[in-house]
C-alpha positions in Angstrom: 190.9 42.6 93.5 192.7 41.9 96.9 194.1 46.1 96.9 190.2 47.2 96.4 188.8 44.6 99.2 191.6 45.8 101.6 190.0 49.7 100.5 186.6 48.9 101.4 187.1 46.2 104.7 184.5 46.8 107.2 181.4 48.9 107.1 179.9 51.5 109.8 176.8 50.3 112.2 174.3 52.2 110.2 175.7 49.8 106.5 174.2 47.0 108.3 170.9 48.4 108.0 171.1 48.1 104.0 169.2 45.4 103.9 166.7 46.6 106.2 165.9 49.4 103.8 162.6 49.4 102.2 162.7 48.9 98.7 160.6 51.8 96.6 162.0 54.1 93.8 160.4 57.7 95.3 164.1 59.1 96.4 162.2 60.3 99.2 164.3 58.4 102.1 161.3 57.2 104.8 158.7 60.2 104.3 161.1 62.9 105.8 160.7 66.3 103.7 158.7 67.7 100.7 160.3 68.4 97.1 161.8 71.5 96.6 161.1 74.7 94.2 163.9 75.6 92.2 165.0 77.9 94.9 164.7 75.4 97.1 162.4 75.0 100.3 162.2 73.5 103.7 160.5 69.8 104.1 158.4 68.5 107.2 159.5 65.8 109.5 158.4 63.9 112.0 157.6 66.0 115.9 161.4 65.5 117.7 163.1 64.3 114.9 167.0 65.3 114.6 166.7 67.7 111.6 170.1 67.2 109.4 170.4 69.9 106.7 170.5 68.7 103.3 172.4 71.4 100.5 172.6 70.7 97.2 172.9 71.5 93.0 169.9 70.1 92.5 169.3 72.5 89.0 171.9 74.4 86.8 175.4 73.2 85.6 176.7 70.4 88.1 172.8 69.2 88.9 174.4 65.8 87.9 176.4 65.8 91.1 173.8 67.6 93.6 171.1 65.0 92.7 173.3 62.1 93.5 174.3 63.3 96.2 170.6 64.0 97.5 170.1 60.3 96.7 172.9 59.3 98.8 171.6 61.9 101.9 168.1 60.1 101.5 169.3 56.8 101.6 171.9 57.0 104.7 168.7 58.7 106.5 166.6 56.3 105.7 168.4 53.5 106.6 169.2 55.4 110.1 165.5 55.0 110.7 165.3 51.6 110.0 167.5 51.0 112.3 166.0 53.4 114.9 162.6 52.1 114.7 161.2 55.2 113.8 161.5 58.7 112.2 164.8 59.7 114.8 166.1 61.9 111.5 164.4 64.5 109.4 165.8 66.6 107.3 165.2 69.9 105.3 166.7 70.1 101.7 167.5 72.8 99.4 168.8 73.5 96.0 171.5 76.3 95.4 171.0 76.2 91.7 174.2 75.7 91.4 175.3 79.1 92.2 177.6 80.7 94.9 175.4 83.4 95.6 172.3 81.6 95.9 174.7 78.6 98.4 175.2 81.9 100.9 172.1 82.8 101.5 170.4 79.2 101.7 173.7 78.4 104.6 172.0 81.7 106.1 168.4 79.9 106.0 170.3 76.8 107.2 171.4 78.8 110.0 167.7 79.8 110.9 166.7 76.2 110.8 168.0 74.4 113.6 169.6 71.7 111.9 171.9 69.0 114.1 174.5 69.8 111.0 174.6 70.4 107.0 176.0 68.1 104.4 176.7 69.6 100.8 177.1 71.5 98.5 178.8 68.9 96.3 181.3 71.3 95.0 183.9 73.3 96.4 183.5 77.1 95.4 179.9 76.9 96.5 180.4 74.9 99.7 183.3 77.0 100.7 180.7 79.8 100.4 178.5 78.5 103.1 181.6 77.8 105.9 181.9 81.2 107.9 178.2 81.1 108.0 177.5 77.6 109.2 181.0 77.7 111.8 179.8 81.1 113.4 176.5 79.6 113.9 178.5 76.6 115.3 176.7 74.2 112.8 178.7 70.9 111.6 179.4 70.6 108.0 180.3 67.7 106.5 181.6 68.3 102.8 180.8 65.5 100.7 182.9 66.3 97.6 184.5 69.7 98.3 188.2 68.8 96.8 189.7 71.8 96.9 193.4 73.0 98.5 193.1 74.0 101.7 189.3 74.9 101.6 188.6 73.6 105.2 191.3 76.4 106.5 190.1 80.0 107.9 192.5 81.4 105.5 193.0 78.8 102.2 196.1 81.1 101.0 197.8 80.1 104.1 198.5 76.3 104.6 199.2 76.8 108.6 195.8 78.6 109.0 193.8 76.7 111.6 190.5 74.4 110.2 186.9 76.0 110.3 186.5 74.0 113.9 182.9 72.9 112.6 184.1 72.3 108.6 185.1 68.6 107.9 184.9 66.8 104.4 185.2 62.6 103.4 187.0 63.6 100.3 190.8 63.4 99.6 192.0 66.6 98.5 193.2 68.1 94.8 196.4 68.2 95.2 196.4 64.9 97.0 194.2 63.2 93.6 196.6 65.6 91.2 199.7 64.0 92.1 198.2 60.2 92.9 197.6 60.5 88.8 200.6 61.5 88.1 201.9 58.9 89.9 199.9 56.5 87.8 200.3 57.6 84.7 204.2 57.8 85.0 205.0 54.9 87.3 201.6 52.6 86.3 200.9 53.3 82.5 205.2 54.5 81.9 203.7 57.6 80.3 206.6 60.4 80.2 205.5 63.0 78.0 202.0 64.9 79.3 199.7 67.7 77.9 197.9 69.4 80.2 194.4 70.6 79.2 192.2 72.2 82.0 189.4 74.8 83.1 190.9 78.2 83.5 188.3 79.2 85.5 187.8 77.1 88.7 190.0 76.2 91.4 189.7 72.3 91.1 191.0 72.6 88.0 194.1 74.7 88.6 194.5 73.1 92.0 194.7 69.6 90.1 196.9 71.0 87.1 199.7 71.9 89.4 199.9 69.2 91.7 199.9 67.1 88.4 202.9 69.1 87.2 204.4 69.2 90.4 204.3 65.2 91.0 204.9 64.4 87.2 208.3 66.7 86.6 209.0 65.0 89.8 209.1 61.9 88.8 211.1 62.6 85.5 208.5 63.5 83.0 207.9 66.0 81.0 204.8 68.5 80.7 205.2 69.0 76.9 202.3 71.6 77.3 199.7 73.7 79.0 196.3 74.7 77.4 193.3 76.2 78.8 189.7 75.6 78.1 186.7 77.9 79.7 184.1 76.5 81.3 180.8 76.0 79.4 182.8 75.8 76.4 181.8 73.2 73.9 184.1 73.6 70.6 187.6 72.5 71.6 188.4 71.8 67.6 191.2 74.4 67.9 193.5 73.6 70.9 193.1 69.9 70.3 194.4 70.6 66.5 197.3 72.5 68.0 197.6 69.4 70.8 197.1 66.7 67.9 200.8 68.0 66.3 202.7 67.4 69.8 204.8 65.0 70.6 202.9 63.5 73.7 201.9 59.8 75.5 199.1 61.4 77.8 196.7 64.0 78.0 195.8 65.0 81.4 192.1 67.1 81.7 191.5 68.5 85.4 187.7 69.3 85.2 184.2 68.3 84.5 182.6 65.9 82.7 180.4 68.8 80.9 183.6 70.1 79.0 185.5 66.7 79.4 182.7 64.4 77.6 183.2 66.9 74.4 187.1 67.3 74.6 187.6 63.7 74.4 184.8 63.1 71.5 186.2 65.6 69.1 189.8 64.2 70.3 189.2 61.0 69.5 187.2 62.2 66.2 190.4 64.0 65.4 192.6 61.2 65.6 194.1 62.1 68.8 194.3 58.7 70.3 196.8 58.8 73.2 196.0 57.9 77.1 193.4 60.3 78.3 193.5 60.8 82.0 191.7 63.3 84.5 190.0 63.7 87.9 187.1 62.9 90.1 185.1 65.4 88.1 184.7 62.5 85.1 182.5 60.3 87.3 179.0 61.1 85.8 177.0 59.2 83.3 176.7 62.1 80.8 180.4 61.8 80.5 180.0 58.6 78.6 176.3 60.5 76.8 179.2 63.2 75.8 182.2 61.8 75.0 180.3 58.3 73.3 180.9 55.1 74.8 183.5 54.0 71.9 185.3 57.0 72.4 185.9 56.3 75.9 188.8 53.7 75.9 192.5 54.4 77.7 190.9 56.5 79.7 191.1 56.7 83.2 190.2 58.7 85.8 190.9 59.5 89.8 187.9 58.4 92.6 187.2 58.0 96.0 184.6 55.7 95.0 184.3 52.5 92.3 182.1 49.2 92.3 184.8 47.4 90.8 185.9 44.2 93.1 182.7 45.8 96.0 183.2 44.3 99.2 179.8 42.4 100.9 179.3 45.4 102.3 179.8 48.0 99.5 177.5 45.9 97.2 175.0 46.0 100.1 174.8 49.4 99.7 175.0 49.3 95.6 172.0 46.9 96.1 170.0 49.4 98.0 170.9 52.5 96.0 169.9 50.7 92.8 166.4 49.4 94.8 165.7 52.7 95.8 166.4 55.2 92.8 166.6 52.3 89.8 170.2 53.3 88.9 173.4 52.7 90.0 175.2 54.9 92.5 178.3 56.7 91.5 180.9 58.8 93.3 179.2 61.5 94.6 176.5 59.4 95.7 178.6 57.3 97.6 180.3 60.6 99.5 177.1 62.4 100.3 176.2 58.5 101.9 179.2 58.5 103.6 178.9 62.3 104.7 175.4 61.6 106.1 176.5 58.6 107.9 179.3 60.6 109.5 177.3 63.3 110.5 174.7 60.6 111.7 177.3 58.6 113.6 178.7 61.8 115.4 175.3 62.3 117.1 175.2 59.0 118.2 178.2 58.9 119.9 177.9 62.4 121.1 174.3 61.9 122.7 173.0 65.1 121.5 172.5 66.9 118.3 173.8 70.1 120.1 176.5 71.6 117.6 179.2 71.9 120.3 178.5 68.0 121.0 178.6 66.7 117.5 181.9 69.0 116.6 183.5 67.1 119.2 182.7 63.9 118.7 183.8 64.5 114.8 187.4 65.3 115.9 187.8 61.9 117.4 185.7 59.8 115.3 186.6 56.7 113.5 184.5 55.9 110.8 183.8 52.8 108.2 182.2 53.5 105.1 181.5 52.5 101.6 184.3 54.9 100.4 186.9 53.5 102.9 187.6 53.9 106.6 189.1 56.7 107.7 189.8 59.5 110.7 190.1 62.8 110.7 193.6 65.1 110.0 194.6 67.9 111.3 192.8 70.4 108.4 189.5 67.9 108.5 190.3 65.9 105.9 190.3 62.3 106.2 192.8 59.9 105.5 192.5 57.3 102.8 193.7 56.4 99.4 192.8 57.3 96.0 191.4 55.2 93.1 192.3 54.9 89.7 189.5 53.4 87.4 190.2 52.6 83.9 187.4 53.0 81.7 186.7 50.7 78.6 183.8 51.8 76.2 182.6 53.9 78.9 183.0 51.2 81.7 184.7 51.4 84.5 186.4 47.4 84.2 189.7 48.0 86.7 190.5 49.8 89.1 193.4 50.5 91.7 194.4 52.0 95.4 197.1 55.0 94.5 199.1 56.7 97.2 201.1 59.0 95.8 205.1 59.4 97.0 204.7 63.5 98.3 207.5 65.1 99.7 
């Protein structure tokens, strides 16, 4: 408990304001903006308010993480609010539908909008879609959950390219939550023989294999083997039978918790009862709706985000999420909460919601919040650990600060 209250010490200004945040279950943060059509649509706020742009999968295949993360928007806005005394931040909202296409041309009706900055999407390929849009239009965009190699770079391919100078993210990169778990599961759980099982479609998922590989083979183990799965797939039955007759201690799944619910369900139905271990894309509740909550022990999973051991001030904000939406807040929530609060933060110390303004004030900005304290690097990513949660019949019951040893 003393390495997770060392990860969340302090809190930002606008955390004190938790308990100042009115207690309702309407999501609707403090009267800021209408509900959206499936396409999505602009909301109303109050005359001179800063407008902050809110972009999310609020419908189609990772709605899971674009809801929270709306939730977490709502609640930092509120509480920024409370603390002004009035309606200082509105906000418009939108809902990509979880599709790339659709995330281009809502960054180009962002554009039109004259937002202070844009948080969201929650995931990578579809808020890499929106960055030349929003940084020619000199918009700030703060990433939430965008995990991807490189994806704050001009050119992703080439790791010297210069950042998009108004694209920054809270989240720790793949490669950098790849290699932390196969840190863990080597040094941590003295697993030495891994199967790799992961999406061949999306570039989380091969970002995450390889740094795995990488940072496991490094450390002496052996990748025993590679399989791939295609996302939206939902009848694993014939890799894992091929997987059940290897010789193996852990099976490492870089992906989501649609596919990874099912793959450790009919796993465990199949006798397959080794370590499980996988990414940040696990943290949903339909993980544990998928993959059963007795299924769902020795497994463990990367974060930037756990209630285990909270801080005072995290479970201030756990106490407010849960009075505000019934529920408890998970990952995502807690980025898009701690994306909000940067962008928020950056217009306070800049004085102005001018883009230029707030883009400079995020370069040099120090920030406290329920995911850790951090500053910016060099690419715009922050710098903090990762968490390892260990999940016992679906419960996250333990969890751990992971910094893996990189070259």
């Amino acid at each position: 408990m003393k390495t997770m209250k060392k990860v969340f010490m302090g809190a930002a200004a606008l955390m004190m304001a938790v308990s100042m945040a009115g207690c309702g279950n309407s999501g609707s943060g403090n009267g800021s903006a209408t509900t959206p059509d499936a396409g999505g649509s602009t909301g109303s706020e109050a005359a001179g308010a800063v407008k902050i742009g809110l972009h999310y999968e609020l419908t189609g295949e990772v709605a899971d993480y674009g809801k929270a993360e709306l939730n977490g928007s709502l609640l930092a806005i509120k509480q920024a609010n409370a603390v002004a005394g009035s309606e200082k931040y509105g906000y418009v909202k939108y809902d990509n539908k979880s599709d790339p296409t659709e995330a281009v041309t809502l960054a180009a009706q962002l554009a039109s909008d004259g937002v202070a900055g844009v948080v969201g999407p929650a995931t990578s390929g579809r808020s890499a879609a929106t960055y030349q849009i929003l940084n020619d239009a000199k918009i700030p965009v703060l990433s939430p959950s965008a995990t991807q190699n490189n994806v704050t770079l001009t050119d992703p391919d080439k790791i010297d390219s210069a950042p998009y100078d108004y694209v920054y993210r809270v989240c720790f990169e793949d490669s950098y939550q790849g290699a932390a778990m196969a840190q863990y599961a080597y040094d941590t759980l003295g697993k030495t023989k891994a199967v790799i099982y992961g999406d061949s479609t999306t570039d989380y998922a091969k970002g995450l294999s390889e740094a795995f590989e990488k940072q496991f083979t490094k450390l002496g183990g052996t990748i025993v083997a590679k399989e791939n799965y295609v996302s939206k797939d939902t009848d694993f039955s014939s890799v894992l039978t091929k997987i059940k007759g290897l010789d193996f201690d852990v099976l490492y799944i870089p992906g989501y918790y649609n596919e990874a619910g099912l793959i450790i369900k009919q796993a465990r139905d199949m006798g397959i009862d080794q370590a499980v271990v996988g990414s940040d894309g696990f943290d949903s509740v339909t993980l544990v709706e998928l993959g059963g909550a007795e299924n769902l022990n020795d497994v463990y999973f990367t974060t930037a985000y756990t209630t285990v051991g909270a801080s005072a001030q995290l479970q201030a904000f756990i106490d407010a999420y849960k009075a505000e939406y019934n529920e408890e807040p998970n990952m995502f929530a807690a980025l898009a909460y701690d994306a909000t609060n940067v962008l928020i933060q950056a217009i306070e110390e800049a004085g102005s919601s001018e883009g230029a303004a707030v883009q400079a004030a995020l370069a040099k900005i120090s920030f406290n919040g329920v995911t850790g304290s951090f500053t910016f690097d060099a690419t715009h990513t922050p710098i903090k650990p990762v968490l390892v949660v260990n999940l016992v019949d679906g419960v996250q019951t333990d969890a751990v600060a992971v910094t893996p040893k990189l070259d």
